[in-house]
N, C-alpha and C positions, 0 to 999 in steps of 0.2 A: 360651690358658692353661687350667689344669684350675680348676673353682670349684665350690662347693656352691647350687645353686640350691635355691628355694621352690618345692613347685609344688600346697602344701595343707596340710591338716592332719598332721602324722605324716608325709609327705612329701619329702623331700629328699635331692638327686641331686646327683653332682660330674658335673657336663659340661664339655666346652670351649668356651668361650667367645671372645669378641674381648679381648685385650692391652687393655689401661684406655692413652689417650692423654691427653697435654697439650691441654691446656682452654683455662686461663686460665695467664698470666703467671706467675699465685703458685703455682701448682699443683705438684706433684713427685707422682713416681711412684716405689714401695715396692715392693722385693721383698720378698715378707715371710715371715720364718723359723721366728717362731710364732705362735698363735691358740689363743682358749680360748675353749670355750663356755660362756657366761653363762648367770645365770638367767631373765634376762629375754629369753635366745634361746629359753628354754623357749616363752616365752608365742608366738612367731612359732611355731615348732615343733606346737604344741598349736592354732593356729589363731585366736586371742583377738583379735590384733591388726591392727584392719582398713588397709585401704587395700594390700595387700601386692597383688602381680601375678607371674602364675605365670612363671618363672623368673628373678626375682630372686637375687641376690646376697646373702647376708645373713655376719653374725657383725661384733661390734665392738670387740673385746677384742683389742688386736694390735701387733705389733712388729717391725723389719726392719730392710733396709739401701736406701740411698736409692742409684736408678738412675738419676734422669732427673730435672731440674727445669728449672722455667720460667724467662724468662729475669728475673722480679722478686723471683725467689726469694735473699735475702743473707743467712740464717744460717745455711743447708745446702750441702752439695757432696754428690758422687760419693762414694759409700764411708762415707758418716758412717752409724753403726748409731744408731736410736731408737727410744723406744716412743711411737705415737700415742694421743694422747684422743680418745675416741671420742666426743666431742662435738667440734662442728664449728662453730669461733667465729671472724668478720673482725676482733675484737682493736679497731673504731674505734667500735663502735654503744655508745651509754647505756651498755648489761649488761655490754659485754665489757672498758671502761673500767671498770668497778666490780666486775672481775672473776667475772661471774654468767655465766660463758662459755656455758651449758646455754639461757640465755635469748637469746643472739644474734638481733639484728631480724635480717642479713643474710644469713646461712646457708643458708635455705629456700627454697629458688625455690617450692616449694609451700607457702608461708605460707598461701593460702587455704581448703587442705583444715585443716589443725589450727586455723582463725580460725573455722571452723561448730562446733566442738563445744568448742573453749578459751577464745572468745571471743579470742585474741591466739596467733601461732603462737610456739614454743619454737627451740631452733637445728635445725638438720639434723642427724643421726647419722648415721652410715654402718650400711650393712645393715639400715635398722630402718622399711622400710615406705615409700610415698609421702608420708604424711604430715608425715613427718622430714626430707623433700626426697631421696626416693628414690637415695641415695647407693648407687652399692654397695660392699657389705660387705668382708668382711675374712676369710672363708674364702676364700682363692682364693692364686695362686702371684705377684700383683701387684694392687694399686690406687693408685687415683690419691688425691691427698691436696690438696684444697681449702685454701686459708691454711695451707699448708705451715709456711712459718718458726713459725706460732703454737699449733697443735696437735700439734708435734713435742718430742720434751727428748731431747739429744744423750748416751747414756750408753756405759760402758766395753768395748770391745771382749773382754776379758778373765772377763765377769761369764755366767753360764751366763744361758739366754733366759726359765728358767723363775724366777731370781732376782729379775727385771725386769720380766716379760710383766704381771703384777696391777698393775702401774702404771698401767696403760691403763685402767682400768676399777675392777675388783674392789675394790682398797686404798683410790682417793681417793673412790668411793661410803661406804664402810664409815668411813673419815675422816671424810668431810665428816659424814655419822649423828651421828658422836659430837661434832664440832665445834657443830652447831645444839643440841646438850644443853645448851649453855653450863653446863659441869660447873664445879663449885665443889668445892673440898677438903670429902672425905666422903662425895663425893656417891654413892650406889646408883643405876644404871644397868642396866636389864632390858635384853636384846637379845634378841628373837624370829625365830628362823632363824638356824642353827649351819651353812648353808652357806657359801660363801668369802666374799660380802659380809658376813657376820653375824660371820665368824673375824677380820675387818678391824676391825667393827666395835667388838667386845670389847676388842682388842688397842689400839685407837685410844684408848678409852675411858680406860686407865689410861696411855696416853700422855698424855693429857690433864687427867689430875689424878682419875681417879674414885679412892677408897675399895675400892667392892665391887662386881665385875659381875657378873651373874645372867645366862646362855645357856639358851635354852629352845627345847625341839626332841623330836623323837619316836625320830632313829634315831641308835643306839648310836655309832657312826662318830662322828659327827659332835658326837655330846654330850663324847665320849671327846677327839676333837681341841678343843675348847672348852675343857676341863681344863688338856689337856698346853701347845696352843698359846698358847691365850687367860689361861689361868689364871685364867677361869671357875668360879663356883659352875653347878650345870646344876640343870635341872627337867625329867624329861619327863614330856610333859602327857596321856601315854595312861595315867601311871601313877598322876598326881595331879591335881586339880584346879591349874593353871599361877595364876591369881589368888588362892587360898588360900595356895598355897604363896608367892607373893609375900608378901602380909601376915605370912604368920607370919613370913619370912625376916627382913624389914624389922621387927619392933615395931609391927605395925598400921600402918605409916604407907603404904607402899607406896611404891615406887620412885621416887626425885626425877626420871628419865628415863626413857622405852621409847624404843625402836628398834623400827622395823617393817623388817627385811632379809628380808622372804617374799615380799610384791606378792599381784595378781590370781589367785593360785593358792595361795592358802594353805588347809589340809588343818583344815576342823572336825570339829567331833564333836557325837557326836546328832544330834536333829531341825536344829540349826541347820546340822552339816556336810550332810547332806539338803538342806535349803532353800537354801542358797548353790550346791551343787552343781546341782538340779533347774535353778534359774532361769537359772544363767550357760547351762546348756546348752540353753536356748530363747531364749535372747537378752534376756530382761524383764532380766537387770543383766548386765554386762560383766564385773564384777570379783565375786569372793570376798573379804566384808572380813571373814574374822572375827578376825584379828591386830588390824583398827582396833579393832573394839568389846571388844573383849580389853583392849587399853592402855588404851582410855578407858575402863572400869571399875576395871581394876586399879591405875594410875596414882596418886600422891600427889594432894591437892591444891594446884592453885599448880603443879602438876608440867610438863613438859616431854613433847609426845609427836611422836619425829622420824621420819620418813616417806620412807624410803630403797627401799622395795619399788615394783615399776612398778606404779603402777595406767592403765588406759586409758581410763574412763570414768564406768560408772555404775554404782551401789552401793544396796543396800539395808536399812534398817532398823538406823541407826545410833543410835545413843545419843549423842543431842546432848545432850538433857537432862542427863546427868552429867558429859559434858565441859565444860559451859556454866556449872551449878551449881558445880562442882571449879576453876573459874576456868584451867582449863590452855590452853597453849601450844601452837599446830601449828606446828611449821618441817618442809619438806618441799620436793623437787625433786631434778630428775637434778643427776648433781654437775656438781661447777664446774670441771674436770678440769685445767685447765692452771694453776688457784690452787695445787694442792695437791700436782701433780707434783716440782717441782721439791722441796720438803720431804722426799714419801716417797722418793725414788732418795735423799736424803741418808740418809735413816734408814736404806736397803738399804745404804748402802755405806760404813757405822758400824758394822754388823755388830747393828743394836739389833731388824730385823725382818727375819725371812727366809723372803718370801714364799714360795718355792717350797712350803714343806714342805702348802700346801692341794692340789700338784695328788698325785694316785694315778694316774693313768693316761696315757699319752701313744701317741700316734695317727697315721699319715698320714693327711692329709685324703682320702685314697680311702676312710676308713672310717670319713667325718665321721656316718653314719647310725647306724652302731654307738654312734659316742658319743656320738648325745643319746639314744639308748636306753638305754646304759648311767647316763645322768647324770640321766635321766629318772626311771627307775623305782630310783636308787640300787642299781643291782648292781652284788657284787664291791666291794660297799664305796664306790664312787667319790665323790670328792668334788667335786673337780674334772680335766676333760681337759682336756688341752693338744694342738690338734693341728700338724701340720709338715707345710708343703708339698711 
């Protein structure tokens, strides 16, 4: 089969590969008809996230039709179309019983690489490294699918793929964001990164009982879809100071919630976009926090600061001091994908969100290079691709 492999920074190649086979009993194998590149495929892409090995499989945002399962597999058949979570949960451990599917003990055949630097490992992902339990990805014309029955939701043969494909990923990230706000009627709700987790994010937010959401972001595209999709107040922050314009926005009080929908690659300014940029790129920190130390400045006190961007590591020169003083909140983690599945395909098929309208561009995966260049450096607008095997 043809797939996108890893093989470095800025790097990646569709080769052929070996046909993904049956493993395990529970397992089923996907043909899969869409895939979209995420932002956190940026960070593999860009090089940030270790434990990768040259020509891996990667992408985890995806959807298909089921070809082949195991034989313990009983809530899938032949021909059922679904969209996969791209977290990878056995449904019987502590987490996945209390629905923290992202936290799965059993998922990880490599629990020991993410237990040296997390102290405890996280579930497996598909396409997202050895550390995730070197799964492969979901750029390719087939994969195999671990706890099948549990990381699958059965949807309508009838619905176009780009209606449904953010189910995978994109929507229930940007959900869960606004779900850890624990938003109270009234509440103002800042969301930093107006890309398609950040448009979810918004979007979830007044699903959720917010007042007023504030979207903050640099490029027009994306401030403009915040408006029309999210129905967003915007801020961009090349044009204002993003924390001023908070306060004044708010009555001095500053925003009851932030979302961080950026991660390890978020874009400063001045000496401090300098200093995040120098260090990440000698290795003394992993991640670019300047969206954390942003929210925990600008943030209410008593406030809420939710932490949906992937970070991988180590960070530097944070402002504990005001976070600590301000008495605020972190809720943070990959989501919990198979909690909040089944909710958002309802909201798709009530006609109340229509995911599609984040993607601008659509791709075959032979010209899966193109589209994280394109998605990379925001040309032509793109917000998000979608690519088709």
């Amino acid at each position: 089969m043809k797939a996108v492999c890893w093989y470095g920074a800025n790097d990646v190649r569709v080769e052929t590969v070996p046909d993904p086979k049956i493993l395990n009993p529970r397992d089923a194998i996907l043909k899969v008809t869409s895939a979209t590149i995420c932002g956190s495929d940026l960070h593999i892409y860009d090089g940030y996230i270790p434990t990768m090995q040259p020509g891996d499989i990667i992408g985890h945002e995806f959807m298909g039709e089921i070809v082949e399962i195991g034989s313990e597999v009983k809530k899938l058949q032949k021909g059922d179309r679904v969209v996969v979570s791209s977290m990878i949960g056995c449904g019987h451990c502590f987490y996945c019983e209390r629905q923290m599917w992202s936290l799965c003990d059993n998922s990880n055949p490599n629990a020991w690489m993410a237990e040296k630097v997390y102290g405890f490992s996280t579930s497996g992902i598909y396409g997202y490294s050895h550390a995730f339990g070197g799964y492969a990805g979901a750029f390719a014309e087939y994969v195999r699918l671990p706890f099948a029955d549990l990381g699958t939701i059965k949807v309508p043969k009838d619905i176009p793929d780009e209606k449904l494909l953010p189910i995978s990923d994109a929507f229930p990230t940007g959900y869960m964001g606004a779900d850890l706000c624990n938003i109270q009627p009234g509440d103002i709700v800042a969301v930093w990164g107006c890309g398609p987790v950040g448009q979810f994010a918004m979007r979830s937010a007044y699903l959720l009982g917010a007042e007023r959401v504030i979207g903050i972001d640099r490029v027009p595209e994306r401030l403009q879809l915040a408006r029309d999709f999210a129905k967003a107040e915007i801020i961009n922050y090349e044009e204002v100071d993003a924390g001023e314009a908070l306060k004044e926005m708010t009555g001095g009080r500053g925003p009851d919630a932030c979302i961080d929908a950026v991660g390890l690659e978020a874009h400063g300014t001045g000496l401090e976009g300098i200093y995040d940029e120098a260090k990440q790129a000698i290795r003394l920190q992993t991640d670019r926090p300047h969206v954390l130390r942003q929210m925990m400045v600008a943030g209410r006190k008593a406030g809420t600061l939710s932490i949906m961007g992937v970070y991988g590591a180590f960070v530097d020169k944070m402002p504990m001091g005001a976070a600590m003083n301000k008495a605020m909140t972190f809720r943070m983690g990959q989501m919990f994908g198979q909690k909040y599945m089944p909710m958002l395909l309802d909201y798709v098929l009530k006609g109340e969100v229509d995911p599609s309208t984040v993607f601008t561009h659509h791709l075959p995966l032979t010209e899966a290079k193109h589209g994280f260049e394109l998605f990379k450096h925001k040309k032509e607008h793109c917000i998000k691709v979608r690519l088709q095997p």
